[in-house]
C-alpha positions in Angstrom: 26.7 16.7 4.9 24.1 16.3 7.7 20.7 14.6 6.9 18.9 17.6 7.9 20.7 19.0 5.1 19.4 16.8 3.1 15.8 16.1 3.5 13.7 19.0 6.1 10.2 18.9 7.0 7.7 21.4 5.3 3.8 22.1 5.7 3.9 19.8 2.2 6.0 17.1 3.7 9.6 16.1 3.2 11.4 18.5 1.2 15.1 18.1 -0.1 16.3 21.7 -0.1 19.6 20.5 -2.0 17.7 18.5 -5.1 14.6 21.1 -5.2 12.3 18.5 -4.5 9.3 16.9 -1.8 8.9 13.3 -1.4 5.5 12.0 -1.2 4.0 15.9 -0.7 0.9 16.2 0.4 -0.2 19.0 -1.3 1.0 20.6 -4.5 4.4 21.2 -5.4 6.4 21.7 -7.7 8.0 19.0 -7.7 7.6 15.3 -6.5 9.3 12.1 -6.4 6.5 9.8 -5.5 7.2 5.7 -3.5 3.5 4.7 -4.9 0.3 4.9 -6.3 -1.8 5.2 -2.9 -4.0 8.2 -2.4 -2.2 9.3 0.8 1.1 9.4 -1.1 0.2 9.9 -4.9 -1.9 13.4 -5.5 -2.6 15.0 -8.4 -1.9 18.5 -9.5 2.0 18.7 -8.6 4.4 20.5 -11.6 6.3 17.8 -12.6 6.4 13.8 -11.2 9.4 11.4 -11.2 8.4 7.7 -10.4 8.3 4.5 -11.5 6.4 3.9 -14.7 3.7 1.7 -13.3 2.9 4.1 -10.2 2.7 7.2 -13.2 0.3 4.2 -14.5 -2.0 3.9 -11.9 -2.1 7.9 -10.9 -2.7 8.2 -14.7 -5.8 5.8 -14.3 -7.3 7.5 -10.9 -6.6 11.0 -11.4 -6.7 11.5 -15.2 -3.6 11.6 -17.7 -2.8 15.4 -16.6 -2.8 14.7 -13.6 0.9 16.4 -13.4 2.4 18.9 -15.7 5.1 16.7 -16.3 6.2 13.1 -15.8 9.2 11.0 -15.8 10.0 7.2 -15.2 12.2 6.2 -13.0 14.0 2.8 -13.9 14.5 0.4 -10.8 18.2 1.0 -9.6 18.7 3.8 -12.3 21.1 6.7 -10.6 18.9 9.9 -11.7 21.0 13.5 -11.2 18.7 16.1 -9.0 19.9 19.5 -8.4 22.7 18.6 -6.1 21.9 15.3 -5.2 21.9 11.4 -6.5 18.5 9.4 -6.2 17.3 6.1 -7.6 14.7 4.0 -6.7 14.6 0.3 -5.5 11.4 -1.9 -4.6 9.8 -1.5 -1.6 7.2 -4.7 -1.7 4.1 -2.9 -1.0 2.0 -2.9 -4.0 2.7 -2.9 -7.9 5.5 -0.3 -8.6 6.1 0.7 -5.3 9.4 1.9 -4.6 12.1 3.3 -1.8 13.6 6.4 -2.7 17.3 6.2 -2.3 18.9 9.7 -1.7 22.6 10.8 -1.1 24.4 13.7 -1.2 28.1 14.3 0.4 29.0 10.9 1.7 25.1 10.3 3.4 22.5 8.0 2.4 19.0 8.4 3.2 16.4 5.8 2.4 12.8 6.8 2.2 11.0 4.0 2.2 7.4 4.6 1.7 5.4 1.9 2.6 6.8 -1.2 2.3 6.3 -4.8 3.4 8.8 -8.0 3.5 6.5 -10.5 3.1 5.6 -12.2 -0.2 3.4 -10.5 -3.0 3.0 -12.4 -6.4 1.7 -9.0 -7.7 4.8 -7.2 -6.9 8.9 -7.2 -6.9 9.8 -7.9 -3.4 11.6 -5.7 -1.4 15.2 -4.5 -1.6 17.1 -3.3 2.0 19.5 -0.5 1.5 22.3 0.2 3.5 22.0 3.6 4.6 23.6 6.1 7.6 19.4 7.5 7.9 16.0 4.9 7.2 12.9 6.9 7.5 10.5 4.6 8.2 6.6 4.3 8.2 5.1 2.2 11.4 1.1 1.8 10.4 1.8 -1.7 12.8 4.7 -0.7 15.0 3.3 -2.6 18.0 4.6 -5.7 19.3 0.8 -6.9 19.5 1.2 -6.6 14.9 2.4 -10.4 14.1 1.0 -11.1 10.5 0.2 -14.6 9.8 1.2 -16.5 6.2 -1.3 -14.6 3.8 -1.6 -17.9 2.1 -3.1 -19.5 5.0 -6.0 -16.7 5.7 -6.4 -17.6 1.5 -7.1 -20.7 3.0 -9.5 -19.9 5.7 -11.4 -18.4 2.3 -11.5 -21.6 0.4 -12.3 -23.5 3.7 -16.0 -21.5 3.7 -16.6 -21.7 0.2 -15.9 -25.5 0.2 -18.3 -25.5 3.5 -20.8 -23.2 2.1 -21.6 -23.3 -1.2 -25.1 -22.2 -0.6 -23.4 -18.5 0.4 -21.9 -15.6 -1.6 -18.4 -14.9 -0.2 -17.4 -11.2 -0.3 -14.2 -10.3 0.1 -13.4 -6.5 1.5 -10.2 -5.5 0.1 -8.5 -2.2 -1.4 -8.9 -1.4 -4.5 -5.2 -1.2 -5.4 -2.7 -3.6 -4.1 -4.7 -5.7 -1.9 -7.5 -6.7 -4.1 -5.1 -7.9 -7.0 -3.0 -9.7 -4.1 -5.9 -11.8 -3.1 -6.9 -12.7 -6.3 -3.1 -13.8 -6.9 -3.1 -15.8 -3.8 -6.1 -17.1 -4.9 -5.2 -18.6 -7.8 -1.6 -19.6 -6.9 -4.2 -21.9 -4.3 -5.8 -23.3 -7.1 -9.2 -21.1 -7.8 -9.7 -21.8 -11.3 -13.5 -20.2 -11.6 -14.5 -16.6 -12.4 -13.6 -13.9 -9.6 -16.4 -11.1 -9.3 -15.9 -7.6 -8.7 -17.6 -4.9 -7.5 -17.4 -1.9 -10.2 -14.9 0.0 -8.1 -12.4 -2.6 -9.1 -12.5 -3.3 -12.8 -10.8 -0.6 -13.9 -7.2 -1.1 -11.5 -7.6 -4.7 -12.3 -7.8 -4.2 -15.7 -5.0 -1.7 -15.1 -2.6 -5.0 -13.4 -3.4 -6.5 -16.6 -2.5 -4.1 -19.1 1.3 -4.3 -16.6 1.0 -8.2 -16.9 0.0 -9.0 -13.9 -2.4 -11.9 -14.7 -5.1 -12.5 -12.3 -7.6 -14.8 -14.3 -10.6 -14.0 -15.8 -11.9 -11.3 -14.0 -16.1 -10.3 -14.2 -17.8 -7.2 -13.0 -20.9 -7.9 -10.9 -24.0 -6.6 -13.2 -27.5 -6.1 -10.6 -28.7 -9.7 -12.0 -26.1 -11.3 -11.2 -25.7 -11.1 -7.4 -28.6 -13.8 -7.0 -26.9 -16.1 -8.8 -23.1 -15.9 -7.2 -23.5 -18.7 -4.6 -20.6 -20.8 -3.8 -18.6 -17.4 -5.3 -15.9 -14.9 -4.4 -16.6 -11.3 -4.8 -14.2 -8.3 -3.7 -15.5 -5.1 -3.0 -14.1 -2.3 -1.5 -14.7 -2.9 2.3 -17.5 -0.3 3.0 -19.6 -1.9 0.4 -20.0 -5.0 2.5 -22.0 -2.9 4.8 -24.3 -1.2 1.5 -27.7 -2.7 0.2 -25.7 -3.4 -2.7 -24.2 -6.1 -0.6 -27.9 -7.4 0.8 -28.9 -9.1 -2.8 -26.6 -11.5 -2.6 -27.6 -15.2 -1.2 -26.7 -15.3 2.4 -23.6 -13.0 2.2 -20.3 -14.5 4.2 -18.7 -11.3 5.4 -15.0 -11.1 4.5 -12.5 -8.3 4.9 -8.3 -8.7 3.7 -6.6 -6.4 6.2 -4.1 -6.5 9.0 -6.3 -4.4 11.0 -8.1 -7.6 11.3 -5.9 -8.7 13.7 -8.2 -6.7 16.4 -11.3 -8.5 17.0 -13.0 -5.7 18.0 -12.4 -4.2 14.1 -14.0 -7.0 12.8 -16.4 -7.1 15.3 -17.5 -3.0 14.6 -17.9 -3.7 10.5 -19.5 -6.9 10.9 -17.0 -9.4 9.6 -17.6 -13.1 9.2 -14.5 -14.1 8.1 -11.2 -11.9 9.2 -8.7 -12.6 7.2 -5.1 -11.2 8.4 -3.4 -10.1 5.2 -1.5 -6.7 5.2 0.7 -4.4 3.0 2.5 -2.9 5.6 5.6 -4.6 7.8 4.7 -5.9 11.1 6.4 -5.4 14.6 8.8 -8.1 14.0 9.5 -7.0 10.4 9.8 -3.3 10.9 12.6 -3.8 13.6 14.0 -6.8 11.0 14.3 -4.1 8.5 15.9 -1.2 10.7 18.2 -3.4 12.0 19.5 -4.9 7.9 19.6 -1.5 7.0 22.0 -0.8 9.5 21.1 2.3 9.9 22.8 4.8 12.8 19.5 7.2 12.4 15.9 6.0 12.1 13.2 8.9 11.1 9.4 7.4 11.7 7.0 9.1 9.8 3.4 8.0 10.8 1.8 4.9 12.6 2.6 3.6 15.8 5.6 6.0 16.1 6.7 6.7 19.5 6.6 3.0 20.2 8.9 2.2 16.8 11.6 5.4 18.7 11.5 3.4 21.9 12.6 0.2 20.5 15.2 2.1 18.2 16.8 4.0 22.0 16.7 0.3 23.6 19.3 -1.0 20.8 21.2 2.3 20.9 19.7 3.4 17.7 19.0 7.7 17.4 15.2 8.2 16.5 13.3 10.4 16.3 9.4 10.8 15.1 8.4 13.2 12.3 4.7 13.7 13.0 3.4 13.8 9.6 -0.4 14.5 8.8 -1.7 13.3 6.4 -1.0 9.4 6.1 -3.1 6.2 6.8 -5.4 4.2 5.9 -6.4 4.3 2.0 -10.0 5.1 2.1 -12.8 2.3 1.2 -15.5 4.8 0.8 -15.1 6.6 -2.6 -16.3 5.1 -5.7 -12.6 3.8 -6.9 -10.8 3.5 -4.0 -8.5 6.9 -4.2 -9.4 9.4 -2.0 -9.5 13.1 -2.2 -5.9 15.0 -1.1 -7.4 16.5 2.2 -8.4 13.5 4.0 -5.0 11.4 3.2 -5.8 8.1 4.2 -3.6 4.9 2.7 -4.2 1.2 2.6 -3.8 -1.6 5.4 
């Protein structure tokens, strides 16, 4: 059977015409097999919903518990039956119950990976490459210039300010699932033992990584008296709140901001960042073409990102590519109250 048998593009995304089913659709369907809890990939409203437990978890706690007519859990690994095809679900790395969906159907494989990332998350399994005849694959950094330092060195850079100014509130800009909770894992792993502050738009998706037994520490939401007091502390916020009053009542605010996108100086630069710190979700150059390559993979679908650049490098090592040119996916957006962000604008986390 030929991939495009298998999995087609539609107006609501990829569509498996053999299983009766979208992956990651970006409107509603009736029904979805979703990688992970992300706005950009997890919407409400859909008939029915197969995904991991904790990703039904966290669309659960952003969109409400009816947020599908149905839901089912998908076990890691677990072969699940879907009209005419096989599909189970392996990690993908990117944030708490993330997932690759693993389809095949008449001697193909197709891997849909999601988002995914290979470096290491305490907050999440790390993740699994699939052998596979066709890898459809995001690029969000799929530029050579997208090299990701150790995220437990820009941890470091953190600690390195608070320990040389104690006098000064340290907020960190971070997204409000996967990315927050990673820091705060990093953090302690380093060895901060003290309180970690959090804006409002955080408690309840920490509390959430909790409840899954992800333990971060003792975790307090900022109250209005309290900014004056949170010298020599760390705070995470969603990112756009750095730039609120909210943000002014804090003593001397150090400006910090967990993203890859940090890797451009002129990013930083535009939202006023103090301290950049380099810590992404998402593969960079060097991992992306790592993981095409492991997958071994004769076809190579790229779905949003840096795309054309990802089907270049694929044609030099005699790899078929081709982009897909899907709307709809990026950067998860900081400016709504808890981090999700309504189905139309479709933005996804860095």
């Amino acid at each position: 059977m030929r991939a495009t048998d298998i999995l087609t593009l539609t107006p609501q995304g990829l569509y498996c015409p053999v299983g009766g089913f979208h992956v990651d659709p970006m409107r509603p369907v009736d029904r979805a097999l979703v990688t992970h809890g992300h706005s950009d990939h997890a919407r409400s409203g859909h008939g029915a919903v197969l995904a991991t437990s904790e990703t039904l978890a966290i669309m659960a706690a952003r969109y409400g518990a009816d947020f599908a007519g149905a839901t089912q859990a998908a076990a890691l690994g677990e072969t699940i039956r879907q009209g005419d095809v096989s599909v189970r679900f392996v990690p993908a790395g990117h944030v708490l119950g993330s997932a690759q969906i693993v389809i095949e159907a008449g001697g193909t494989r197709l891997v849909v990976s999601g988002d995914y990332k290979r470096g290491r998350d305490p907050t999440c399994l790390p993740c699994e490459i699939v052998p596979c005849d066709v890898f459809i694959t995001e690029a969000t950094f799929g530029l050579p210039i997208f090299r990701h330092p150790d995220a437990r060195a820009e941890v470091d850079k953190l600690l390195a300010s608070l320990t040389l100014f104690p006098e000064r509130a340290h907020l960190v800009g971070a997204y409000a699932l996967g990315k927050a909770q990673r820091v705060m894992a990093l953090l302690r792993e380093a060895g901060w033992d003290r309180p970690i502050w959090v804006h409002g738009a955080m408690e309840k998706l920490c509390a959430l990584y909790a409840d899954l037994g992800v333990d971060l520490g003792e975790i307090v939401k900022v109250q209005p008296g309290d900014r004056a007091k949170l010298a020599g502390e760390v705070i995470l916020c969603p990112p756009s709140a750095i730039q609120e009053v909210w943000a002014r009542k804090f003593p001397d605010p150090v400006a910090a901001f967990a993203s890859g996108w940090m890797r451009v100086r002129a990013r930083a630069r535009q939202k006023g960042v103090e301290l950049p710190m380099v810590i992404s979700d998402h593969c960079d150059w060097d991992d992306l073409t790592r993981s095409i390559l492991e997958t071994g993979a004769g076809e190579v679908w790229v779905t949003h990102g840096q795309e054309d650049a990802l089907v270049h490098w694929c044609g030099t090592m005699g790899i078929s590519a081709r982009p897909l040119h899907m709307l709809g996916y990026g950067d998860e957006g900081e400016d709504t109250a808890d981090g999700a962000v309504p189905a139309a604008q479709g933005e996804a986390s860095s």
